[in-house]
N, C-alpha and C positions, 0 to 999 in steps of 0.2 A: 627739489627732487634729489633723491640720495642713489646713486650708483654705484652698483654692483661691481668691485676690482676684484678679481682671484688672482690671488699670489702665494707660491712656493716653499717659503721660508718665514720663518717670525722676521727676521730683517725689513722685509718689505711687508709687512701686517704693521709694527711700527711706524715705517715712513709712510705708507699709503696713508694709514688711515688719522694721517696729520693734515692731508689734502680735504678741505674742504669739497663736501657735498658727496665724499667716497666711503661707501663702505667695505673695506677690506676682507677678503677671506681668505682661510690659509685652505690653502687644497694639496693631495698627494700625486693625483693623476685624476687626468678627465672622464677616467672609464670607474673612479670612485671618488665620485666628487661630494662634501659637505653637505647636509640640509640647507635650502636654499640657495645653492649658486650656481642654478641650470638657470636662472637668468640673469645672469652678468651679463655686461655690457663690453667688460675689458678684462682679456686674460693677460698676464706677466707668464708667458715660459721659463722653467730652469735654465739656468747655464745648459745644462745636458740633456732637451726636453726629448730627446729620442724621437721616435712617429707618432708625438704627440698631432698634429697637424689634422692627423687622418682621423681622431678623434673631435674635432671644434661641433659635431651634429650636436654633440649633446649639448651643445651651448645655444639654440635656436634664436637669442637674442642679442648674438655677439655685434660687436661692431669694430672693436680695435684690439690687435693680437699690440700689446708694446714687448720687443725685446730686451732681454737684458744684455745681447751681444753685438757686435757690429755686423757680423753676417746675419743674412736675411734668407740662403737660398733652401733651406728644411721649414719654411714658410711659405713665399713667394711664389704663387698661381698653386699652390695646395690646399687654399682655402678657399672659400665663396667671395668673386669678385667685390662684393659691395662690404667687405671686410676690410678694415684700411690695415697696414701691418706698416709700423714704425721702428727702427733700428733703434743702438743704441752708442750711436755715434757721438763721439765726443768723449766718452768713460775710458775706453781701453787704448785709446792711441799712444800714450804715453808711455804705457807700461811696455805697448808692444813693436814699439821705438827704442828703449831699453834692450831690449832682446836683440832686436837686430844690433846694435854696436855692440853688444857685447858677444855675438856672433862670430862679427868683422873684427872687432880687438882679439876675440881667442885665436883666430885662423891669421891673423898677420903679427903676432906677436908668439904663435908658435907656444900656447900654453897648455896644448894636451900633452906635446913632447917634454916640457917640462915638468907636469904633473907626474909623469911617467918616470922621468929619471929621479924625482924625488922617491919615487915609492919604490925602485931601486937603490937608493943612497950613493945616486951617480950625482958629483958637480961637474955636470958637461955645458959650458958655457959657448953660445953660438950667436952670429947675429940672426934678427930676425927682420920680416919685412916691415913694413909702416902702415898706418892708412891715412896719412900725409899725404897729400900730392896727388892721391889716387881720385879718380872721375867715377863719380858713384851714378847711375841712371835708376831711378827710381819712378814703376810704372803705376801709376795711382796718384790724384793730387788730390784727395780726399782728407780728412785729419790725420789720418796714418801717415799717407804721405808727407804731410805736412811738418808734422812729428820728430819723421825719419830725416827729413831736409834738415831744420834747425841745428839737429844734433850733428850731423854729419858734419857741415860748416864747422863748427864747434870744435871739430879736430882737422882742422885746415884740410880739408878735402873737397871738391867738387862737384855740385850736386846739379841734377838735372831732371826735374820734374818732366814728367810724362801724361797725357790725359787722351779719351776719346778725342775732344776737338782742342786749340789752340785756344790761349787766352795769356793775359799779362803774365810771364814768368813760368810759364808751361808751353812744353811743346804737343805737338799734335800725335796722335797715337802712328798716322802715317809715316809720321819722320823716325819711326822705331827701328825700320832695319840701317839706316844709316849712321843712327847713333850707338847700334850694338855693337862694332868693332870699335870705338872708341870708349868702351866700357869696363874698367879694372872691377865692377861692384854692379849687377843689376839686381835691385829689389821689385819684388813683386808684391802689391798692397791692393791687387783687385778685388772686389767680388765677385764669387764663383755667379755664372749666368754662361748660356747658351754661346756666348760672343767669346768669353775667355776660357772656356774652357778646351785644353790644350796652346794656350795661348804662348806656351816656352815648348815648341815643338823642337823637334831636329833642323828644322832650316835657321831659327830660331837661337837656338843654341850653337848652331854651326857657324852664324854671326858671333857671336862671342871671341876676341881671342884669349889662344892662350893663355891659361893661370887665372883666368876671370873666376870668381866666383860670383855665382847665383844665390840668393837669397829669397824663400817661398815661406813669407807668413800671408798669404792671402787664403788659398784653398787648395787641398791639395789636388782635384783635377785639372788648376790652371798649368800646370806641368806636365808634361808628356814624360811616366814614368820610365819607361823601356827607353826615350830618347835619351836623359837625363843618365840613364844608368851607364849605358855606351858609353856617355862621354866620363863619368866617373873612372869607370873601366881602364879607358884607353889613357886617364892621369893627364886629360888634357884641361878638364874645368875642375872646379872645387865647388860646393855647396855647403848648406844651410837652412835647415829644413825644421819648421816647426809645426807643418803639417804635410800629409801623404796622399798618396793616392797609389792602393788602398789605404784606409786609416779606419782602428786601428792598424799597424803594418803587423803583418803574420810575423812570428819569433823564424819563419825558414826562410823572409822575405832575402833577395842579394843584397838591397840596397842599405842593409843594414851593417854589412861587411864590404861595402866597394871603399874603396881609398880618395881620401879627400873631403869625407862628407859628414858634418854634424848632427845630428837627428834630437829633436827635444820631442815629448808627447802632446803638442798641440796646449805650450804651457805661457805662450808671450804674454799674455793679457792678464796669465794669471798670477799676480802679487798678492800685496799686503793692502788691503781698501777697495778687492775688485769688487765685493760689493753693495759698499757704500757709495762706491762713483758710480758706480750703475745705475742702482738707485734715486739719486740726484737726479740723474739726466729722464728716467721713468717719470718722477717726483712732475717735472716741468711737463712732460710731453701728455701727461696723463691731466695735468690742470687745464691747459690748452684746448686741450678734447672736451673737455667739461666745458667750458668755454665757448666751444665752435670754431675756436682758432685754427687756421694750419697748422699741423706738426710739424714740424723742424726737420724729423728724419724719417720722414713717408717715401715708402717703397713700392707700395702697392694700395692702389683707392686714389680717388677724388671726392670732397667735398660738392 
């Protein structure tokens, strides 16, 4: 039996339809779909699939939404329960591990002030801080987390994994306010959901000391933005932000001018192979399904 995959791009029209027993189609949107593929079985969303979601009726025989991204929540209880939706964990932690130390290297090595005195033709030479020595808390032990840990070690710094419950080498999400004042570096690597969302509020960030920066590649409502801004404001924290809340941020937005604070446009994951590594990790989760296998990175559905 041959199964119906809708997919986005010629990218994944080549890899899919390498998977046995798949027949691939490329689609633009669900509200103008191809001849033949209102019954697919498995839709691939863009990188950018917008309120794609509120669209799947026209697929009456869907059964697995697979993403191409690690977030899942523009998915997640927006489709029909008996829809299974799989991440795509594993492709972008790498890249968006990258991002954070290169974050933390620009803000402790002080390279916007340098950048700046170049494009002035000032040689003003200064020390600058480290991220040697510094104790990094990182809330997520997922592969992002993961990711983020390796590298950090890497440049003799102190890493400390965080999770809902405890296990070998992570600590428990409870033990979070106790380990926020001992924190030069807290990275956020959640997914957005009901539980984390505002999860770096004002008491939150009021744990932090001095000079700490905050790092948000998870989502941007796990962040309480008004909390976040205050402390910007008042030059007591520093950040690192690769995504917002609102996002995109309005061009009047403050936090776009408060001091201390990096801003990228939701760009970590996105390099050079994001996706072909996507892909791969689709390539596996989509054979498995064919299969009857468990997925690997089921978010939503039971077998």
């Amino acid at each position: 039996m041959t199964t119906t995959v809708l997919v986005p791009d010629d990218h994944g029209l080549a890899v899919l339809s390498g998977v046995d027993g798949v027949r691939a189609v490329r689609y633009e949107t669900l509200t103008d779909l191809p001849d033949g593929a209102r019954g697919a079985q498995v839709l691939v969303p863009d990188f950018l699939a917008g309120d794609q979601a509120a669209h799947v009726g026209a697929l009456p025989d869907l059964r697995l939404v697979q993403l191409l991204t690690s977030g899942a929540d523009a998915w997640v209880g927006k489709v029909p329960e008996h829809v299974l939706i799989s991440t795509c964990r594993g492709a972008h932690g790498g890249s968006s591990a990258e991002w954070v130390l290169a974050a933390l290297l620009s803000a402790y090595r002080d390279l916007p002030f340098f950048r700046d005195a170049q494009a002035g033709g000032r040689w003003d030479p200064h020390i600058t801080d480290t991220l040697q020595g510094k104790h990094v808390v990182v809330v997520g032990a997922g592969d992002l987390g993961r990711q983020v840990e390796r590298r950090v070690l890497a440049f003799d710094a102190a890493c400390t994994l965080v999770a809902t419950t405890a296990r070998p080498g992570v600590r428990a999400l409870a033990e979070l306010p106790d380990l926020l004042p001992t924190a030069d570096v807290v990275v956020l690597v959640v997914p957005n959901t009901p539980q984390t969302r505002h999860l770096a509020d004002a008491a939150f960030l009021a744990r932090m000391p001095d000079g700490a920066v905050l790092v948000n590649v998870a989502r941007g409502p796990v962040v309480d933005t008004g909390a976040l801004l205050a402390e910007l404001t008042a030059g007591r924290l520093r950040a690192a932000l690769d995504v917002t809340d609102p996002e995109p941020l309005p061009a009047d937005h403050p936090l776009w001018r408060a001091p201390g604070v990096l801003i990228t446009p939701h760009v970590a994951g996105s390099s050079g192979g994001h996706r072909a590594r996507a892909y791969e990790v689709v390539a596996r989760q989509v054979a498995k399904f064919l299969a009857g296998e468990k997925l690997d990175n089921l978010v939503q559905g039971a077998y």
